[in-house]
C-alpha positions as CSV (number, residue, x, y, z in Angstrom):
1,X,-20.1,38.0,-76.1
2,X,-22.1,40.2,-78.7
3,X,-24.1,43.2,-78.8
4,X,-27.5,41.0,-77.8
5,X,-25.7,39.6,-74.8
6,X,-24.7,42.4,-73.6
7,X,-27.8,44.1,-73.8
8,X,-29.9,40.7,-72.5
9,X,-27.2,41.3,-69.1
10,X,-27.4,44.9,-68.5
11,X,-24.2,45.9,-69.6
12,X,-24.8,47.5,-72.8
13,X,-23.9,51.0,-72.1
14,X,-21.1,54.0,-71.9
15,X,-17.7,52.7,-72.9
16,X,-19.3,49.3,-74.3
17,X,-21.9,50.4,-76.5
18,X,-19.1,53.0,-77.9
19,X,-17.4,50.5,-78.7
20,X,-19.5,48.3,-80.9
21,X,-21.3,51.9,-82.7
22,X,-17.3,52.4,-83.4
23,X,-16.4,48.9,-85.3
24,X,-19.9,49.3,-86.8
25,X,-22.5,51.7,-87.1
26,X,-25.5,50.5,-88.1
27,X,-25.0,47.5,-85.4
28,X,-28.4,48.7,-84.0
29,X,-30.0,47.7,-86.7
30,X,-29.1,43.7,-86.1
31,X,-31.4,41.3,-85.2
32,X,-31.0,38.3,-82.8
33,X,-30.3,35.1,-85.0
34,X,-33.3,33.8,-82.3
35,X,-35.5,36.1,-81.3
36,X,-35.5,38.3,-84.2
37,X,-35.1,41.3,-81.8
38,X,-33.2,44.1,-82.5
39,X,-30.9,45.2,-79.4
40,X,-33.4,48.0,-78.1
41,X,-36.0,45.6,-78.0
42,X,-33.8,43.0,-76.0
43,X,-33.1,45.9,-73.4
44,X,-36.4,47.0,-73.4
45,X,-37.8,43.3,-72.6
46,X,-34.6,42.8,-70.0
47,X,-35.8,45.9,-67.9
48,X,-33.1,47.5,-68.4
49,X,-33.9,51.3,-68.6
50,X,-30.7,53.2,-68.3
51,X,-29.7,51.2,-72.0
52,X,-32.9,52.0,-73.5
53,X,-32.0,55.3,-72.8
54,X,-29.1,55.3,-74.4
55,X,-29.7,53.1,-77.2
56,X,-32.6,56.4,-77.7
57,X,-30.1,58.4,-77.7
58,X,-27.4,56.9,-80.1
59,X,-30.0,56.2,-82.5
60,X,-31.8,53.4,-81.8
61,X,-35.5,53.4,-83.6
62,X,-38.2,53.2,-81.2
63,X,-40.7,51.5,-83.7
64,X,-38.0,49.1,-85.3
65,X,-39.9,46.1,-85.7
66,X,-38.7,43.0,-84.3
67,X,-39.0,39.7,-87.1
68,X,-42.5,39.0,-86.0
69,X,-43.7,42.6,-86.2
70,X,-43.5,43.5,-82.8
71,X,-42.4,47.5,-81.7
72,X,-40.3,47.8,-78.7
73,X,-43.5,49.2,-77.1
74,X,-45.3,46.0,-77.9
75,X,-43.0,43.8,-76.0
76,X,-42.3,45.8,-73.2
77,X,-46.1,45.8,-72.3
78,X,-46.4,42.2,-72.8
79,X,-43.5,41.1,-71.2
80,X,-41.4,42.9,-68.9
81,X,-41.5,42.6,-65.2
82,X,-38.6,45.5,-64.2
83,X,-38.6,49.5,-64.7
84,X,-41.9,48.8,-67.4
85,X,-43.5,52.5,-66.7
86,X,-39.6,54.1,-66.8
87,X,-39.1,51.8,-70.0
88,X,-42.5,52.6,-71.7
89,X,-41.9,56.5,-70.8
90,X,-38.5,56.4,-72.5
91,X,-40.1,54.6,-75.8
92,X,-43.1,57.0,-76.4
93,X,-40.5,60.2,-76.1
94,X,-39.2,58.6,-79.5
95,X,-42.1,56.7,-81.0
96,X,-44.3,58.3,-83.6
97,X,-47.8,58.6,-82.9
98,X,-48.7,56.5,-85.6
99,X,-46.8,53.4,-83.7
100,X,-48.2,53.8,-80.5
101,X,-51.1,51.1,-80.9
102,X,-49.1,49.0,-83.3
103,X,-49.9,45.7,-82.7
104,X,-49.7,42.3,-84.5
105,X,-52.2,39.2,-85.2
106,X,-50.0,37.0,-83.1
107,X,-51.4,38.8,-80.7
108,X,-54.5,38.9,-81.3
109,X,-54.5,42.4,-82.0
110,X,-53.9,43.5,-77.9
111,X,-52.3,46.8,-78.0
112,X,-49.6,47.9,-75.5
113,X,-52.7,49.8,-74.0
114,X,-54.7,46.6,-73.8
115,X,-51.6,44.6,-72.5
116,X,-51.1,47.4,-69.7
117,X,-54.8,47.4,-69.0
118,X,-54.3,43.4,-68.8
119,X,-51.0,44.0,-66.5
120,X,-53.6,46.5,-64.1
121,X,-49.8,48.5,-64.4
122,X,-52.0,52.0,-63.7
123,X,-48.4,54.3,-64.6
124,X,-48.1,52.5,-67.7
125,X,-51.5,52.9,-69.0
126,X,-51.7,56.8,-67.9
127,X,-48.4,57.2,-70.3
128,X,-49.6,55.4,-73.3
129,X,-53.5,57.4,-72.8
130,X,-51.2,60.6,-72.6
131,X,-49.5,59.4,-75.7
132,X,-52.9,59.1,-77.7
133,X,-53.2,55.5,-77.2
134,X,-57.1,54.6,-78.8
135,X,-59.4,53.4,-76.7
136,X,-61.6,52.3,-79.4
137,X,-59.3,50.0,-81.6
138,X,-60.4,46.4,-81.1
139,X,-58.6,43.1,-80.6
140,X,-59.6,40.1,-82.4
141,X,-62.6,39.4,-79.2
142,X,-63.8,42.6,-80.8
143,X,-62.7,44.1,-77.6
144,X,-61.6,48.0,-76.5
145,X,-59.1,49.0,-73.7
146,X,-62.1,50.7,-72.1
147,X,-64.0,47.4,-72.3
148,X,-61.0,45.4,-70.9
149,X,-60.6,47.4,-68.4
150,X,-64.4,47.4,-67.4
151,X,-63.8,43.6,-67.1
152,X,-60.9,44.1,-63.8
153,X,-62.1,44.3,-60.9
154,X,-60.1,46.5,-59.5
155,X,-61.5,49.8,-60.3
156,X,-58.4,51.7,-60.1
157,X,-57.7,50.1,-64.1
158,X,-60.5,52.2,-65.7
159,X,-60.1,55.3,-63.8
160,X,-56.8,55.6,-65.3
161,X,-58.2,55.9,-68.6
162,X,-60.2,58.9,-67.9
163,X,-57.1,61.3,-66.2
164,X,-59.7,63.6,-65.4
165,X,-62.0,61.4,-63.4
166,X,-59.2,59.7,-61.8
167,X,-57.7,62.9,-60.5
168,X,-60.9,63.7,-59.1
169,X,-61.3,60.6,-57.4
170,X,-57.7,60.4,-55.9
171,X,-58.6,64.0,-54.5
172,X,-61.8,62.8,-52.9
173,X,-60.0,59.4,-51.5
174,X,-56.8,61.4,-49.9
175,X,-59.4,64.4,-48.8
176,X,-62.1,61.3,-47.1
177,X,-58.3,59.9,-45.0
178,X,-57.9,63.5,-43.4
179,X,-61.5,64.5,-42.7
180,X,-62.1,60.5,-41.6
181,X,-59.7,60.6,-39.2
182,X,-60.5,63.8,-37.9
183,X,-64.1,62.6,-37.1
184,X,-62.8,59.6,-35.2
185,X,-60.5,61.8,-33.2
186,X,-63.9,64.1,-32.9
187,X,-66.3,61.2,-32.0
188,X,-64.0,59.5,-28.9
189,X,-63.0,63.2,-27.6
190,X,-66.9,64.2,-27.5
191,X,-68.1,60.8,-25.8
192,X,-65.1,60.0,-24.3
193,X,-65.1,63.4,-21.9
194,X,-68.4,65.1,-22.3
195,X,-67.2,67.9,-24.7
196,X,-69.7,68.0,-27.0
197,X,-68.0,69.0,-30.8
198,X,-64.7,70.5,-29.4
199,X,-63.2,69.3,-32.6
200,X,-66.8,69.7,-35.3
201,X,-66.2,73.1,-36.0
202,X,-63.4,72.1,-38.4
203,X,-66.2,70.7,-40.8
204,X,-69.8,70.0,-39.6
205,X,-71.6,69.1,-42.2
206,X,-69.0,66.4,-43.4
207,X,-69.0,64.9,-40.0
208,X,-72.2,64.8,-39.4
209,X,-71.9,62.5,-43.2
210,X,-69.6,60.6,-42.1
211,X,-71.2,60.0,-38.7
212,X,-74.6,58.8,-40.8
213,X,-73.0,56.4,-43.2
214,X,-70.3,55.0,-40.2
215,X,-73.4,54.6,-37.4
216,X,-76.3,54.4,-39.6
217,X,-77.9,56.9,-37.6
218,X,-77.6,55.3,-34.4
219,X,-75.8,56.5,-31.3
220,X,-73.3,53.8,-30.0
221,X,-71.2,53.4,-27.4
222,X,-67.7,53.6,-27.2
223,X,-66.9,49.4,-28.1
224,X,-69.8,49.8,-31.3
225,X,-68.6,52.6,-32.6
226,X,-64.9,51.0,-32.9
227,X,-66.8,48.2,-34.6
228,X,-68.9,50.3,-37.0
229,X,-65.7,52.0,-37.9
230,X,-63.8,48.8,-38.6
231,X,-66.7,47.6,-40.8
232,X,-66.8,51.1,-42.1
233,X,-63.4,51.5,-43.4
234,X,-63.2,47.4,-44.5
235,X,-66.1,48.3,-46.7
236,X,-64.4,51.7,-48.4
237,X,-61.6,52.6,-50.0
238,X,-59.9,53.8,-47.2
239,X,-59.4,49.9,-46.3
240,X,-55.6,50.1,-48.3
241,X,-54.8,53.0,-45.8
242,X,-55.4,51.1,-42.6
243,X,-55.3,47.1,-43.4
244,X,-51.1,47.2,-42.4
245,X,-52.6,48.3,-39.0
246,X,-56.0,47.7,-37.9
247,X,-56.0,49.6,-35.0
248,X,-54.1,52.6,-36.0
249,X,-57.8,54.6,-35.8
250,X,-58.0,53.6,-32.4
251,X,-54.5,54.2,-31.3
252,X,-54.7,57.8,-32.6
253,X,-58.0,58.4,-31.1
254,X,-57.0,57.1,-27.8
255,X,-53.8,59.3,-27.4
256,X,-55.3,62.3,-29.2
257,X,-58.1,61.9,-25.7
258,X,-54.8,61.3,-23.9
259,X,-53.3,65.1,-25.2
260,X,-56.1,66.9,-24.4
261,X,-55.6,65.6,-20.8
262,X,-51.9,66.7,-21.0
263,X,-51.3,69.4,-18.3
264,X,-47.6,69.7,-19.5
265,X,-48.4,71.2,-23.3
266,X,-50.7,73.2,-24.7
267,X,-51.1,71.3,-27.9
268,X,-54.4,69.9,-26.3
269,X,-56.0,73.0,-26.0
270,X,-59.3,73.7,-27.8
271,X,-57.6,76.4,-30.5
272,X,-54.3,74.2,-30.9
273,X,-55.1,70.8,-31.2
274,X,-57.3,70.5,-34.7
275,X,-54.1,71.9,-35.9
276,X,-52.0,69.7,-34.2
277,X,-54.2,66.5,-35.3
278,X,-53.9,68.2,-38.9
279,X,-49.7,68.6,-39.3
280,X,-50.2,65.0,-37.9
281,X,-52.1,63.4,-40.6
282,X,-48.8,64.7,-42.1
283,X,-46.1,62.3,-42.7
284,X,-43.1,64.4,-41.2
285,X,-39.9,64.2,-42.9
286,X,-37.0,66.8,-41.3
287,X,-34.4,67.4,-44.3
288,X,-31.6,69.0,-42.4
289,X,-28.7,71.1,-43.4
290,X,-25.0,69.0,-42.3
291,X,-22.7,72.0,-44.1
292,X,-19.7,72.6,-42.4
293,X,-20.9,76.3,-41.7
294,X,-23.8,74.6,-39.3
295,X,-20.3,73.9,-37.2
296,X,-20.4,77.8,-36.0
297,X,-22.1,79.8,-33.6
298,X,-24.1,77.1,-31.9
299,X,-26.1,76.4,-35.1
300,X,-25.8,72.4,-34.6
301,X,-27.0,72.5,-31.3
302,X,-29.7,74.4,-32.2
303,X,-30.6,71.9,-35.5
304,X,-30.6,69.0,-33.3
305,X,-32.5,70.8,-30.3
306,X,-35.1,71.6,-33.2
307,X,-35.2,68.4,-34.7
308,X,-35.8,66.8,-31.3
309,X,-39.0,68.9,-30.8
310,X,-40.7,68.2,-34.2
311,X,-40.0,64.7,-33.3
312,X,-41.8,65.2,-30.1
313,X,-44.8,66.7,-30.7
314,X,-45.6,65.6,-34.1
315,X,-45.5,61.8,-32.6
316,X,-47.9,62.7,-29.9
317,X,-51.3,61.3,-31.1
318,X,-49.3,58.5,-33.8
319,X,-50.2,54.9,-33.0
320,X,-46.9,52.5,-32.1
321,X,-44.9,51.8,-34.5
322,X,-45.2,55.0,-36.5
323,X,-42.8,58.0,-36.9
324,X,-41.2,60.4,-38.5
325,X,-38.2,60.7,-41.3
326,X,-35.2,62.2,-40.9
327,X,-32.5,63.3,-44.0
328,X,-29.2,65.7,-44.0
329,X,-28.0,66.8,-47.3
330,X,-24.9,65.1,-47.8
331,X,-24.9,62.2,-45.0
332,X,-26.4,58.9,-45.7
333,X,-28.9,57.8,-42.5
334,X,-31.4,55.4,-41.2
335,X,-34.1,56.1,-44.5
336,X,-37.0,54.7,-42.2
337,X,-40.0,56.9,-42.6
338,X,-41.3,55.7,-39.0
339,X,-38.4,57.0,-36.5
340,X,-39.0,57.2,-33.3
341,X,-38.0,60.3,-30.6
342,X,-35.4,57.9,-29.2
343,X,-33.7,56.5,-32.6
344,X,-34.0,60.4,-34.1
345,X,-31.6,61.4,-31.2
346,X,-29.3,58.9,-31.3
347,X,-29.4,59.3,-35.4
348,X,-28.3,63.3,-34.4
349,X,-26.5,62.6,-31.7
350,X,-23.8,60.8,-34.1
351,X,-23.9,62.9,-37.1
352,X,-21.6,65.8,-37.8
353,X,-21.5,69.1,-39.8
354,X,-18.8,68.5,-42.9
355,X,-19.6,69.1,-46.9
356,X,-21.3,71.3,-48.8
357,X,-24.6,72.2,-49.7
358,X,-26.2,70.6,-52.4
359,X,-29.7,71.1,-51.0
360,X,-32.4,71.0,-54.2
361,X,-30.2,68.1,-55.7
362,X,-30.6,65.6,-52.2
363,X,-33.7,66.4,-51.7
364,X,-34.9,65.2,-55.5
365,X,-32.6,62.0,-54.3
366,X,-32.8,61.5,-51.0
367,X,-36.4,62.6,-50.3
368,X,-38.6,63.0,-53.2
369,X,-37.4,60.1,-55.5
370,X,-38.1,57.4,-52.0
371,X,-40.5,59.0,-50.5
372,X,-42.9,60.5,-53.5
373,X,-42.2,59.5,-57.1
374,X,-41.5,55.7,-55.9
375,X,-45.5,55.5,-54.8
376,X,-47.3,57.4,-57.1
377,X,-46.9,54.4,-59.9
378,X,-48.4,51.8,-57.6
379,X,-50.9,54.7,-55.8
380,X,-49.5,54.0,-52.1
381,X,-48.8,57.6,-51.3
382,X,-50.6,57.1,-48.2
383,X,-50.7,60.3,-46.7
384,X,-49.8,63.6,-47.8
385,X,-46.2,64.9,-46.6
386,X,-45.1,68.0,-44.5
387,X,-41.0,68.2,-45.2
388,X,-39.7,70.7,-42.7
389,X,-36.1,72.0,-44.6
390,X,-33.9,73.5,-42.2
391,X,-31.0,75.2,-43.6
392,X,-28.0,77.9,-42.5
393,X,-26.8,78.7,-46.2
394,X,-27.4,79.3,-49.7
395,X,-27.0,76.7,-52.0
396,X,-23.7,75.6,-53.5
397,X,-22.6,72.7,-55.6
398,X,-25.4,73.1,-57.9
399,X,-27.0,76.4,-59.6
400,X,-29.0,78.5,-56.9
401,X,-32.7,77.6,-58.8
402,X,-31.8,73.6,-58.0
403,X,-34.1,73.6,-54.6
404,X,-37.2,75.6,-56.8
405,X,-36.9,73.4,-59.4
406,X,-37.2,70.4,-57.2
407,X,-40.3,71.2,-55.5
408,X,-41.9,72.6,-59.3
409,X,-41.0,69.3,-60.4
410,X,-43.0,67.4,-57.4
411,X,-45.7,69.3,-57.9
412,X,-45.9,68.8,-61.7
413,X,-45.0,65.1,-61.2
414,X,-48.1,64.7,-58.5
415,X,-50.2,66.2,-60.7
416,X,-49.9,63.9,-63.6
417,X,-50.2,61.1,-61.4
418,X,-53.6,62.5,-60.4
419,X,-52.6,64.0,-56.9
420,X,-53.3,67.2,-55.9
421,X,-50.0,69.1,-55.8
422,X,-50.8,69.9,-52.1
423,X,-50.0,66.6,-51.1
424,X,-46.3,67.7,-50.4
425,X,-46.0,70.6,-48.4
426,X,-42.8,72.3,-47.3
427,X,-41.7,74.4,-44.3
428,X,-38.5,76.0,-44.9
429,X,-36.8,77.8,-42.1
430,X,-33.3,79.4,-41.5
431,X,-30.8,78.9,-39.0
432,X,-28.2,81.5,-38.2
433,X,-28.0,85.3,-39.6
434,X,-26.3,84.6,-42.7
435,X,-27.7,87.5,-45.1
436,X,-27.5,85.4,-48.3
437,X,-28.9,82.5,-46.8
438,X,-32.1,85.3,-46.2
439,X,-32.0,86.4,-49.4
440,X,-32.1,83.0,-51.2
441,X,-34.9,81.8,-48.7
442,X,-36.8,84.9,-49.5
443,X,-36.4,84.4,-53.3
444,X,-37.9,80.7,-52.8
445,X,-40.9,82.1,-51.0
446,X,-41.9,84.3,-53.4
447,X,-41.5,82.1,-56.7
448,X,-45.2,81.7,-57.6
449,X,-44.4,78.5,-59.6
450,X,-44.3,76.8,-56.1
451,X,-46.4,79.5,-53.8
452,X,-49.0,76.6,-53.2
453,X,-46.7,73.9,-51.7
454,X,-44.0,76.1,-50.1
455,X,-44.5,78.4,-46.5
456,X,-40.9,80.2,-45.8
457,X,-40.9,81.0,-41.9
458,X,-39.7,84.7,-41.6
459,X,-38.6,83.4,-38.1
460,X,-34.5,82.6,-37.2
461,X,-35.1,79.3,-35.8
462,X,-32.2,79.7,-33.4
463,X,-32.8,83.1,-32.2
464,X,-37.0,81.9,-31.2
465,X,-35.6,78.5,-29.8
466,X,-33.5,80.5,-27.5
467,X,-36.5,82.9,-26.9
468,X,-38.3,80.1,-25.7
469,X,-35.5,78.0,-23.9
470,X,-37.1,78.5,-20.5
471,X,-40.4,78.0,-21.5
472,X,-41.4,74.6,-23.1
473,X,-45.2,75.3,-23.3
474,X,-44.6,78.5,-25.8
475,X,-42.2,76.4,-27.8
476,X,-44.5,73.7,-28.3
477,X,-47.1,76.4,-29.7
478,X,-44.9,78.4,-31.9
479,X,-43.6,75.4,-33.2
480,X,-47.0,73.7,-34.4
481,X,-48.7,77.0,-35.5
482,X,-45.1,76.8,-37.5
483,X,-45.8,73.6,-39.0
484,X,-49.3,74.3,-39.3
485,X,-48.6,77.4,-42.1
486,X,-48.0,75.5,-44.8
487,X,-50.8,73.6,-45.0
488,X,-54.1,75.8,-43.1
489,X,-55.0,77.0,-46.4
């Protein structure tokens, strides 16, 4: 097997691409005897990211040219299937600006901007516009990116041209979910019992919008209004938030009707349950600490009595089917992001303290990579998130700024995919009376890099679950005006 084969299979890195550099050095350099390709190119087109890196990094030229002309960059936007906006990324980090829209007349003179605008692959063509891709060179049709891209259909293709008015847009779309839903909730609650705008005060004047364009100025009843909403949301953009479940409006409407009823928790109420409709919208992840140290002082009892409770009241008004994530930071669980209260406890019930606390480093891996950075390529992050980190300890195996830097780099990373940083909250909250577990949270709370995503409870979770043991009313609001801090800015 050579140096081609290997990198064609996936297997051209650490020990065996040492190996070949060693018996010669300028083995980079060689070209298929086929396809003309140099190996970088052949990596590159394979999908196989972690040896483009390393290829990079030994040396490798990013604007080589293959036998017919083509760059790396060329062929990856023309023909690769796997890891293309990691691959492309991992190019322009060594390609010269001058190469970026180098192109050949075999093909027709389509940059890798044109070829991404072809592929409708939205990551790829944001990295090659932040690059300095043009978006006035023209093929051989006499054609621009911007003029390709005018010709998809889908929408999305141009917008990512234009960073700024993509951003914008994205803000609008994730800002019309929440405020949408809201007014549904509003609408049924108001007709439904006779309590004329309980919920309007959170936004009149964009309900009353929303209430124009959904019933065309007509007043419905109950079985319309379901069907001017389904026409309504069939005919928006918010159609790719709802089509997996077409009556998820109507699920959350009905139960949010069914709370208010709820004699057994406050979270109904008039002042509570905007706010508990709100940390709804909210999809909940739990990150929780599984040290060895939580093994003390009842602090595991207490973690699982918590988690139990955020499970329960933050599922209230979600349709079937939908839930909430659960994560420790060193065991390996169920990564659904739609638990239910029954499969949370049985997830807790069987897990055990043991290990350290590696707690920024897990929840890049465990949390952020899944749950965020895996969606903002293809634009499904769906709903915003509300991560609720429970912890007993300072950090240790990794440096102390490991959890900051986690959360910076989600909010950066949201940002240049045209989310608002907001869209991942966190509630951080400690568990036991450990004084440099205080100090560490307290040092987190008041780093300004991440003062707009981050709300550090000054509360010991323990010592107010206790406070509250007898009383399951008072729990239920502490616990969501908790969960609410974060995000009532």
């Amino acid at each position: 097997m050579g140096i081609h084969e290997d990198a064609q299979q996936g297997t051209l890195i650490g020990d065996t691409l040492a190996r070949y550099l060693q018996s010669n050095p300028n083995i980079l350099n060689k070209k298929h005897p086929v396809t003309g390709r140099a190996p970088l190119a052949t990596a590159a087109v394979a999908g196989f990211a972690d040896e483009v890196e390393q290829l990079l990094e030994r040396g490798a030229k990013a604007d080589a040219l293959s036998r017919d002309g083509e760059t790396a960059l060329l062929l990856v936007t023309r023909e690769t299937t796997r890891n293309r906006p990691r691959i492309i990324q991992l190019l322009l980090s060594k390609t010269p600006a001058g190469s970026v829209d180098a192109t050949t007349s075999g093909d027709g003179n389509k940059t890798p901007l044109m070829y991404a605008v072809l592929r409708e692959d939205l990551e790829s063509i944001r990295l090659l516009v932040k690059a300095g891709a043009s978006l006035t060179a023209t093929n051989d049709s006499g054609l621009t990116a911007e003029q390709v891209a005018a010709a998809s259909s889908n929408k999305a293709v141009a917008r990512a041209l234009d960073p700024e008015k993509e951003q914008s847009a994205l803000g609008k779309l994730v800002a019309l979910v929440g405020s949408f839903l809201l007014f549904i909730v509003a609408w049924v609650n108001k007709t439904a019992n006779g309590i004329a705008n309980r919920l309007f005060g959170l936004n009149p004047t964009l309900n009353d919008d929303i209430d124009e364009k959904v019933n065309d100025g007509e007043t419905p009843n109950k079985v319309q209004f379901l069907e001017n909403v389904d026409e309504f949301v069939k005919n928006s953009p918010l159609e790719r938030f709802f089509k997996g479940n077409p009556n998820y409006i109507q699920e959350l409407a009905k139960k949010a009707t069914e709370l208010k009823d709820d004699p057994s928790t406050p979270l109904g109420q008039p002042d509570l349950l905007p706010k508990t409709i709100k940390v709804t919208l909210h999809q909940q992840v739990i990150y929780c600490d599984d040290s060895g140290s939580m093994s003390g002082d009842g602090r595991w009892d207490a973690q699982v009595r918590l988690v139990k409770k955020i499970t329960q009241i933050t599922t209230r008004v979600l349709p079937e089917g939908d839930g909430v994530a659960l994560r420790f930071i060193n065991q390996n669980v169920n990564n659904s992001e739609k638990l239910s209260l029954q499969e949370i406890g049985s997830i807790i019930a069987n897990a055990q303290p043991n290990g350290g606390t590696p707690i920024g480093t897990s929840l890049r891996s465990k949390i952020l990579e899944p749950l965020v950075y895996s969606k903002l390529q293809s634009q499904t992050l769906a709903r915003p998130l509300l991560i609720s980190v429970i912890t007993d300890g300072e950090p240790n195996q990794e440096k102390d700024e490991a959890l900051v830097e986690a959360i910076k780099e989600c909010g950066d990373r949201l940002k240049q995919a045209g989310y608002s940083r907001e869209s991942v909250k966190f509630m951080i909250g400690q568990i036991g009376t450990a004084k440099s577990a205080t100090a560490f949270l307290e040092r987190v709370g008041k780093n300004q890099d991440i003062a707009d995503m981050v709300f550090v409870t000054s509360d010991q979770l323990d010592e107010r679950l206790s406070a509250f043991k007898t009383n399951e009313g008072d729990l239920d609001r502490w616990l969501i005006e908790t969960l609410f801090s974060p995000i009532k800015g």
